[in-house]
C-alpha positions in Angstrom: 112.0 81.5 79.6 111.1 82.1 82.9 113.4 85.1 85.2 114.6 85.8 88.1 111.2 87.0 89.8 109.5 83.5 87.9 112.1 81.0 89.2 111.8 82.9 92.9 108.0 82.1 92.6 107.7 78.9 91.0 110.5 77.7 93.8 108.0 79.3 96.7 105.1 76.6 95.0 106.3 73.3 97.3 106.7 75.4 100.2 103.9 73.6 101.9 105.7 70.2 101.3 108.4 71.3 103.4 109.0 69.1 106.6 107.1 66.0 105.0 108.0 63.0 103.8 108.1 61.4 100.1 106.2 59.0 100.2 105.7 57.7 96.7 107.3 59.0 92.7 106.4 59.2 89.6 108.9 59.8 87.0 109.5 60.0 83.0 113.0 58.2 83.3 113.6 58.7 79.4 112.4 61.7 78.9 114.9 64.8 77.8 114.6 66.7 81.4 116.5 63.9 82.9 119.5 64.1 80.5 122.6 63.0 82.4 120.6 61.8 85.8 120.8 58.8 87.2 116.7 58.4 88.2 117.2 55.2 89.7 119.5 57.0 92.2 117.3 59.7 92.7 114.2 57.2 92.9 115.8 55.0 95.8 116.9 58.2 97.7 114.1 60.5 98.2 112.0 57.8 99.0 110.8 58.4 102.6 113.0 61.6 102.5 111.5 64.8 103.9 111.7 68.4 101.7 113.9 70.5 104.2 114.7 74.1 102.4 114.8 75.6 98.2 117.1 78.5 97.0 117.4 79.9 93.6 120.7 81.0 91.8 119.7 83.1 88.7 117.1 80.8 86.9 118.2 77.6 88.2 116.4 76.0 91.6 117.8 73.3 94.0 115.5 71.5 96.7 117.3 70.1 99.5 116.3 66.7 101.0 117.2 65.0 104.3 120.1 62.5 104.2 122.2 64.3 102.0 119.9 64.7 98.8 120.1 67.4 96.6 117.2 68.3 93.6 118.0 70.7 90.8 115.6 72.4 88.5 116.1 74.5 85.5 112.2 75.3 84.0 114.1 76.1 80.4 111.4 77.4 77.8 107.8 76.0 79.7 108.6 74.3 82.8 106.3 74.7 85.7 106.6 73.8 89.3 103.2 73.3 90.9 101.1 71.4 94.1 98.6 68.7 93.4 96.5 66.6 95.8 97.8 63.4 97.4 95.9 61.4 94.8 97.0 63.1 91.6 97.2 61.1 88.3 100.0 62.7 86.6 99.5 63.8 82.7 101.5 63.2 79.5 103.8 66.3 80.6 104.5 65.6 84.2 107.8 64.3 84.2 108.2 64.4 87.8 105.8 63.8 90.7 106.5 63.4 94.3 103.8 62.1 96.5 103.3 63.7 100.3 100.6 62.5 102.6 98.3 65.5 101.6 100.1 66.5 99.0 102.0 66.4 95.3 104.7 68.3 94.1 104.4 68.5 90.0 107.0 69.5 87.7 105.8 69.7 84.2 107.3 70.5 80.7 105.7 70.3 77.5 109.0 71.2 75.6 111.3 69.4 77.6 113.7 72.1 77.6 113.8 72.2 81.2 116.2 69.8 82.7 115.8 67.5 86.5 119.1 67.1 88.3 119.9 65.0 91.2 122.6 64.6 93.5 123.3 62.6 96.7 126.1 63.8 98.9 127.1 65.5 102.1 127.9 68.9 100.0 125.9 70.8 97.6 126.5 69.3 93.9 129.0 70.7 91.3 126.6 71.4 89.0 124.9 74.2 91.3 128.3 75.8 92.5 128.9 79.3 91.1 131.6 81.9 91.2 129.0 84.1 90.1 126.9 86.2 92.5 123.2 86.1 93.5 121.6 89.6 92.1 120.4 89.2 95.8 123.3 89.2 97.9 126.0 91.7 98.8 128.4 90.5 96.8 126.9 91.9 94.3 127.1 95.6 94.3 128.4 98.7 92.1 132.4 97.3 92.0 130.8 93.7 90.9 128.6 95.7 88.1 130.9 97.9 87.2 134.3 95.3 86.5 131.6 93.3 84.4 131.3 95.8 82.3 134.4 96.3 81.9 135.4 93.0 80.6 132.6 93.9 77.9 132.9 97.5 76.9 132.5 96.7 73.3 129.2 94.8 73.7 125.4 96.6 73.5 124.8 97.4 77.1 121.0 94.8 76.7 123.5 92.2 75.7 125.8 92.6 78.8 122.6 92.1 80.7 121.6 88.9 79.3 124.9 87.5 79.8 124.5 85.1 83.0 128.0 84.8 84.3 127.7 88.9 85.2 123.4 89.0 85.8 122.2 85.6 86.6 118.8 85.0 86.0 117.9 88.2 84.1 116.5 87.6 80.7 114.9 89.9 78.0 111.7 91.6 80.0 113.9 92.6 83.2 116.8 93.7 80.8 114.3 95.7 78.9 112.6 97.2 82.3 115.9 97.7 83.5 116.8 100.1 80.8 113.9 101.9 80.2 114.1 102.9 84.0 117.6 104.0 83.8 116.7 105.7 80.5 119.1 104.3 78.6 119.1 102.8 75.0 119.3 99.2 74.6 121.7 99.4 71.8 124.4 101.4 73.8 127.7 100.2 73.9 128.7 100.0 77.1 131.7 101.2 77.3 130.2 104.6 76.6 127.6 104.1 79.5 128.3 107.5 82.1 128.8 106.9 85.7 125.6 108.0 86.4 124.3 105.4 83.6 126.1 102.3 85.2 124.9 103.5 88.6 121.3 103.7 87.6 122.0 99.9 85.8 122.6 98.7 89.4 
C-alpha cells in the first residue's frame, strides 16, 4: 500500500489541472471504489468546476473544487493517480476520469481497494477530519511521539509505528527505515525503548 512519501507524490500528479475547469466525467458508478458515494452528486457538481488546491493526511488525499466540492482519495492496495490527454479513452480499471481542456486526470485501480469519496459543502467533509496530526506539522513533535507511546508500552515498537492514529501514513518500508536508522530492533517493546531511542524514533 502506498506511504506517506507515495500519497505526497501521486497527489502532486493533477497539479497541472489546477485552475481549470471540468469539463466532461467518466465514472465506474458501481464499482467498489465508490462504496458509500453518491456519484450522481459528485457527477452534477464538478461539472464545470475548476481544481483549486490537494493536501494529504497520512495516506489519504482530498482535492478541493470550486463551489464548495470536496474529492477524497485513498489508493488502498494499487491505486494510481495519473494525467492523460484531453482525448483519453479510459480502460477497464479507470474508475474515475475527469476531462480538462488539455487535459485528464485518471484514477485507476485494478483491485478496487482504493476507495472515491465526495462531498459538497461549505466545510471540509467528516470523513477527512482528524484529531490526529500530520507527520508534517508542528503538532507533531517529541511530547506527541512520546504520550503515543505511552498509551502502547506493551506493544513491539514496528507495531506502534504502523498504528495510524499515532503515525499516519507510515506503513511497513518507512517503519522499517525508520528503525534501522535509529538502530533499533523491530521487535522491541516499547516501553523499554531509552530516551535516546524514542528521540532518534522522531
Amino acid at each position: 500500500m502506498p506511504e506517506l512519501a507515495e500519497v505526497e507524490w501521486f497527489r502532486k500528479q493533477w497539479n497541472p489541472g489546477c485552475g481549470h475547469d471540468i469539463l466532461a466525467l467518466s465514472l465506474h458508478p458501481r464499482k467498489r471504489v465508490f462504496r458509500g458515494t453518491n456519484t450522481n452528486a459528485l457527477r452534477k457538481n464538478l461539472f464545470g468546476r475548476k481544481l483549486l488546491k490537494s493536501t494529504t493526511h497520512g495516506k489519504r488525499m482530498l482535492f478541493t473544487f470550486s463551489g464548495d466540492n470536496w474529492l477524497g482519495i485513498h489508493l488502498g492496495m494499487t491505486g494510481k493517480i495519473g494525467l492523460e490527454s484531453a482525448n483519453f479513452h479510459p480502460r477497464k480499471h479507470d474508475h474515475l476520469v475527469l476531462y480538462q481542456r488539455e487535459l485528464a486526470l485518471v484514477f485507476t485501480d485494478s483491485r478496487q481497494f482504493g476507495r472515491v469519496r465526495f462531498h459538497h459543502g461549505s466545510d471540509k467533509p467528516d470523513w477527512w477530519k482528524s484529531d490526529v496530526p500530520e507527520i508534517m506539522s508542528r503538532v507533531f513533535n517529541q511530547k506527541f511521539v512520546d504520550q503515543f507511546l505511552d498509551r502502547h508500552r506493551k506493544a513491539p515498537i514496528k507495531a506502534n509505528l504502523l498504528l495510524q492514529d499515532g503515525f499516519p501514513g507510515i506503513g511497513n518500508w518507512m517503519a522499517d527505515e525508520i528503525l534501522w536508522r535509529a538502530k533499533i530492533l523491530p521487535s522491541k517493546r516499547t516501553g523499554k525503548l531509552k530516551p535516546r531511542e524514542r528521540a532518534a524514533i522522531f
